[in-house]
C-alpha positions as CSV (number, residue, x, y, z in Angstrom):
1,X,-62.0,-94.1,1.9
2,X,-63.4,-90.7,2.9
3,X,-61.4,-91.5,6.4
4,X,-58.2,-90.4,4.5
5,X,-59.2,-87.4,3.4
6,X,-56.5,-84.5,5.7
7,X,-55.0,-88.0,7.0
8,X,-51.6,-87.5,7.8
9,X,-50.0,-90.3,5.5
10,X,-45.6,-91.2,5.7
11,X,-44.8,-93.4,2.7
12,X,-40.6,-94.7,3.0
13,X,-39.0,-95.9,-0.1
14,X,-41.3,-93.3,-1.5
15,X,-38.8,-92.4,-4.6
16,X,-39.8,-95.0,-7.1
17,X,-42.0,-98.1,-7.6
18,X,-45.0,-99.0,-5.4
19,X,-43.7,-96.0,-2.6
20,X,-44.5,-94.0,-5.0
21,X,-47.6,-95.7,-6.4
22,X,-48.6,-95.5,-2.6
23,X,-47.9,-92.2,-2.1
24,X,-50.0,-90.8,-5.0
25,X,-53.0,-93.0,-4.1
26,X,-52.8,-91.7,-0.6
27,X,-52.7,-88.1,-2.4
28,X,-55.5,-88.9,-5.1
29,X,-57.8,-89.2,-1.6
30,X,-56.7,-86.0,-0.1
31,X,-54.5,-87.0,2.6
32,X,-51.2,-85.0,3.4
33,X,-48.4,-87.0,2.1
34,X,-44.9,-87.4,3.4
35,X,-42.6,-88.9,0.8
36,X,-39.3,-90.6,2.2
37,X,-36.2,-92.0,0.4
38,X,-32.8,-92.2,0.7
39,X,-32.6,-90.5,-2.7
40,X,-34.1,-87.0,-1.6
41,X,-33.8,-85.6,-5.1
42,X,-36.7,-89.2,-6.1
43,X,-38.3,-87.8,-2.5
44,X,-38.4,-83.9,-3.6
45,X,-39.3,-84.8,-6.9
46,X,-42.5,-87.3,-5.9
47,X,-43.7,-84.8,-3.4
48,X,-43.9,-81.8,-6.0
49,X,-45.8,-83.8,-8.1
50,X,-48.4,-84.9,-5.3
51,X,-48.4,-81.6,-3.6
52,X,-46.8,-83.8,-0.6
53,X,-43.5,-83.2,1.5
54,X,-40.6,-84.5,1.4
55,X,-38.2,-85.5,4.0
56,X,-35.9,-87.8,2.6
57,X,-33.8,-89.7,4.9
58,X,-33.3,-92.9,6.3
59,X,-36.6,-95.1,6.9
60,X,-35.4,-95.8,10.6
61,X,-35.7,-92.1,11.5
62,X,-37.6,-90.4,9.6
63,X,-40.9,-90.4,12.4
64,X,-40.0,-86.8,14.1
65,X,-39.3,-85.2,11.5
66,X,-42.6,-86.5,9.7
67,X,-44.7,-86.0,12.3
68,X,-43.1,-82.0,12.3
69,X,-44.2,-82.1,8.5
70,X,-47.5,-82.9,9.3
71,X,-48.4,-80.7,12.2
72,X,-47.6,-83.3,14.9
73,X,-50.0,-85.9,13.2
74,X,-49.6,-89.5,12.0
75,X,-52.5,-91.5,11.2
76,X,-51.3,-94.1,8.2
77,X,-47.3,-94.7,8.3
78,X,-46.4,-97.5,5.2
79,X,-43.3,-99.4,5.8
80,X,-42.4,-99.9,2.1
81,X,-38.4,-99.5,1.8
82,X,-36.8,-102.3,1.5
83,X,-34.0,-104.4,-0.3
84,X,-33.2,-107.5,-1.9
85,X,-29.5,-108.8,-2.1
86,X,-29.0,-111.7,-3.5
87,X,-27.0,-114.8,-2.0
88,X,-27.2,-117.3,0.7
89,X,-25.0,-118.2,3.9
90,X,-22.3,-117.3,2.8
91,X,-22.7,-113.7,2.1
92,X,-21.2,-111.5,4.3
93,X,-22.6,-110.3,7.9
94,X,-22.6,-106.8,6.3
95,X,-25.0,-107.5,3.5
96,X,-27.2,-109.7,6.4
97,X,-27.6,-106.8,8.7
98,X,-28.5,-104.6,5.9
99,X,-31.5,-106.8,5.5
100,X,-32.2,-107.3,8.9
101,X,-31.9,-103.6,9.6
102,X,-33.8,-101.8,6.4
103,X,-36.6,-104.7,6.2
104,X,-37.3,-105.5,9.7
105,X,-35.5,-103.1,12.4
106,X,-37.0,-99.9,10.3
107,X,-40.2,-101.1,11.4
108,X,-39.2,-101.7,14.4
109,X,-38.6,-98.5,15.1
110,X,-40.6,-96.5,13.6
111,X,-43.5,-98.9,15.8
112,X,-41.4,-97.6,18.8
113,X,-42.0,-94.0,17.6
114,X,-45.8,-94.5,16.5
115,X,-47.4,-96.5,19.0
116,X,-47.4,-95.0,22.2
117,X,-49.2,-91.8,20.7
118,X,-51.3,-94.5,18.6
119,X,-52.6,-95.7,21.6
120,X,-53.1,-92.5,23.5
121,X,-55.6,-91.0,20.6
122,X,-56.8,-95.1,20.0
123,X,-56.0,-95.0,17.0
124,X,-53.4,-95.6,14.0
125,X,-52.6,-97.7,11.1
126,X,-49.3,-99.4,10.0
127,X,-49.0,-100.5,6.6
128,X,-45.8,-103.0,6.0
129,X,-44.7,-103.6,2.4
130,X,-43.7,-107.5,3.0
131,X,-43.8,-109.3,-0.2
132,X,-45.0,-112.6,-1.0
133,X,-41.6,-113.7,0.0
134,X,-42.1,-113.6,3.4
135,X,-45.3,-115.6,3.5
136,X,-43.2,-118.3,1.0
137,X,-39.6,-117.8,0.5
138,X,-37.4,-116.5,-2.8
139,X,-35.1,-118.8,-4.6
140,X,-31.6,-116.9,-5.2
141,X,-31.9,-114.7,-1.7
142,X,-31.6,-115.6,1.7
143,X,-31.3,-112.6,3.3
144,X,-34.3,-111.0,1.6
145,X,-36.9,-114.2,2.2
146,X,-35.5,-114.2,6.3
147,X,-36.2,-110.8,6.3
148,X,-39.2,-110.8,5.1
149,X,-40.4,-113.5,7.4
150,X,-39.3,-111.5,10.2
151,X,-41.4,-108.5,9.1
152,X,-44.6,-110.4,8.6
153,X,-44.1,-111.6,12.1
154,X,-43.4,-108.4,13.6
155,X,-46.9,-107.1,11.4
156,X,-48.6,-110.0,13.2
157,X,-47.4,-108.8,16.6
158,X,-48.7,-105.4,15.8
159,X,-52.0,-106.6,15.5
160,X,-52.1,-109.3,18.1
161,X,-51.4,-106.9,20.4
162,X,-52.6,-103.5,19.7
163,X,-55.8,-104.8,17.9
164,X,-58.3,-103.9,20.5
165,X,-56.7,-100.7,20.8
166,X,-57.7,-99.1,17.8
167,X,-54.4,-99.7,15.8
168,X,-54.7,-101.3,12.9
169,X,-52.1,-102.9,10.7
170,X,-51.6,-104.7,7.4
171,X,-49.3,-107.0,5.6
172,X,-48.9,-106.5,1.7
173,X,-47.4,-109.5,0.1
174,X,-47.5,-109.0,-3.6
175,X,-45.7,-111.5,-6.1
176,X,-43.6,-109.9,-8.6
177,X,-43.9,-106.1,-9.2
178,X,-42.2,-104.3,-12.0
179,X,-39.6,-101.9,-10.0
180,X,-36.2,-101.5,-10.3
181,X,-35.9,-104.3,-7.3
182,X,-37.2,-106.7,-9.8
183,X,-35.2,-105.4,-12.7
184,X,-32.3,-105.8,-10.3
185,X,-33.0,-109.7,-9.4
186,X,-31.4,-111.4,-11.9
187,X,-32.3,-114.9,-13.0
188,X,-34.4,-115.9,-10.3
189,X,-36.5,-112.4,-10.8
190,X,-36.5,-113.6,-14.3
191,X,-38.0,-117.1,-14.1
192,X,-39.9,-116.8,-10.7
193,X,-41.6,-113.2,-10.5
194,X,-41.7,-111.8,-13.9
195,X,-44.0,-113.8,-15.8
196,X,-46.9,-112.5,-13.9
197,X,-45.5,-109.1,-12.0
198,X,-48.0,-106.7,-12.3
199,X,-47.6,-102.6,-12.2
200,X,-46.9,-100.7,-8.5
201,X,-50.8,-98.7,-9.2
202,X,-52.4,-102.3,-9.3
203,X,-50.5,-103.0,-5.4
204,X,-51.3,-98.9,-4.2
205,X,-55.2,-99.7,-5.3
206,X,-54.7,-103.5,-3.6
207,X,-54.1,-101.7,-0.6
208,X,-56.2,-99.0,-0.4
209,X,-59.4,-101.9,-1.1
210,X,-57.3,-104.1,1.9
211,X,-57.7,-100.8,4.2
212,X,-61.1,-100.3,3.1
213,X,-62.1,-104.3,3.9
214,X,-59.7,-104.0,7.3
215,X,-58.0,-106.5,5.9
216,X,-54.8,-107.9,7.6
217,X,-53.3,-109.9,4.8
218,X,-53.0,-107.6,1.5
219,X,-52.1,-110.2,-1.8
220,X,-52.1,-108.0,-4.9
221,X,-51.4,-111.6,-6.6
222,X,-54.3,-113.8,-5.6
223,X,-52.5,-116.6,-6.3
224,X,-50.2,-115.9,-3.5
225,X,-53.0,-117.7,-1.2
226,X,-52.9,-121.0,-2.9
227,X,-49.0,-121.1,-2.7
228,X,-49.7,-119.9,1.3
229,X,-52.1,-123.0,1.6
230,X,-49.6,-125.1,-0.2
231,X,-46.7,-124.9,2.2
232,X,-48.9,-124.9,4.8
233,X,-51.2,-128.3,3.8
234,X,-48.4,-130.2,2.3
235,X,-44.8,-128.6,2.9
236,X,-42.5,-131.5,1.8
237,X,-44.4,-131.4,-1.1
238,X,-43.9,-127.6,-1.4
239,X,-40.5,-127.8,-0.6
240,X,-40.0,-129.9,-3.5
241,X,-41.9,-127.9,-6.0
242,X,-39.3,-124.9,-5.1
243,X,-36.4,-126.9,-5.1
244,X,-37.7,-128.2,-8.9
245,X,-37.2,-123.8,-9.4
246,X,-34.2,-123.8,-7.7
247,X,-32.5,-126.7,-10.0
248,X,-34.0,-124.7,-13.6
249,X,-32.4,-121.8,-12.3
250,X,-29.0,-123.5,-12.0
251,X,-29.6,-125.0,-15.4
């Protein structure tokens, strides 16, 4: 990991949990750290302790004034803010596009903002924070396992496409992880992801091995890639397993 020593490094959702965990891994290997969050005072007070910047914000536009903080430079940008409301079809459109817009249309954009200079200097790296959710879904919230889905797609877009080009991206998809998301999940956080969550250090040094391997597909849980086989091998079969969850959570 000497590669990331003076890297130019922009964690989002950088205030708490594993954005924070990221950013002082990035900092422990002597890269320049921006730290974003919509909470600036989280932001200000990560940064001072990694000897990082902060420009908190939100994560859909904080590339310019990122790349300002670190002299016109991004080589490593993690997508990692994201959120998890709870419910189904019939919450409302406004809790949807939140979703949509903060776990898949930040990295949308911020692509939009990297790439083209990614591909004039041939290289770049884009880290997205997906869960495990959006390789297998989350009983109790629809709007966070669509999401999710959606962001793992766009991840494998990314590298379809810009692959040979020297950009390289990955897809975390760790199981439970104790944050404040998972504190605030309820039931379902309870029974489904708690029992075997793990700390945000143990998904920052997940990644930084993933980087190290150039590996795509980043599962802090192993286990994660059984479940992924699962669904895929044998979904009715799958299906009903989570529907089994889903029924012990109404109970």
């Amino acid at each position: 990991m000497e590669t990331m020593r003076d890297a130019g490094v922009v964690v989002t959702g950088a205030g708490g949990g594993i954005g924070a965990a990221l950013a002082r891994a990035f900092a422990d290997l002597g890269a320049r750290v921006v730290v974003n969050d919509l909470d600036a005072d989280k932001a200000d007070a990560v940064a001072r302790e990694i000897g990082g910047t902060s420009v908190p914000g939100d994560a859909s536009a904080v590339v310019p004034a990122a790349r300002d903080a670190l002299g016109g430079r991004i080589d490593v940008f993690c997508a990692n803010a994201g959120i998890a409301p709870r419910g189904g079809p019939e919450a409302e459109d406004a809790v949807w596009d939140a979703a949509w817009d903060v776990n898949v249309m930040s990295h949308v954009r911020a692509a939009r903002e990297l790439v083209p200079h990614w591909l004039e200097r041939g290289e770049g790296r884009f880290v997205a924070t997906v869960s495990a959710a959006g390789l297998l879904t989350m009983v109790g919230s629809a709007p966070y396992s669509v999401s999710k889905h959606a962001a793992l797609a766009f991840a494998e877009w990314l590298s379809v496409t810009y692959r040979h080009r020297g950009i390289r991206v990955h897809a975390v998809c760790p199981q439970g992880v104790r944050t404040d998301m998972l504190r605030g999940s309820g039931r379902s956080g309870d029974l489904v992801l708690a029992p075997d969550a793990i700390e945000p250090e143990e998904v920052a040094a997940a990644v930084l091995a993933g980087i190290a391997e150039e590996r795509f597909l980043i599962l802090p849980h192993p286990k994660v890639a059984e479940y992924a086989t699962a669904r895929a091998t044998d979904p009715d079969r799958w299906l009903t397993g989570m529907n089994r969850m889903q029924q012990k959570l109404e109970r």
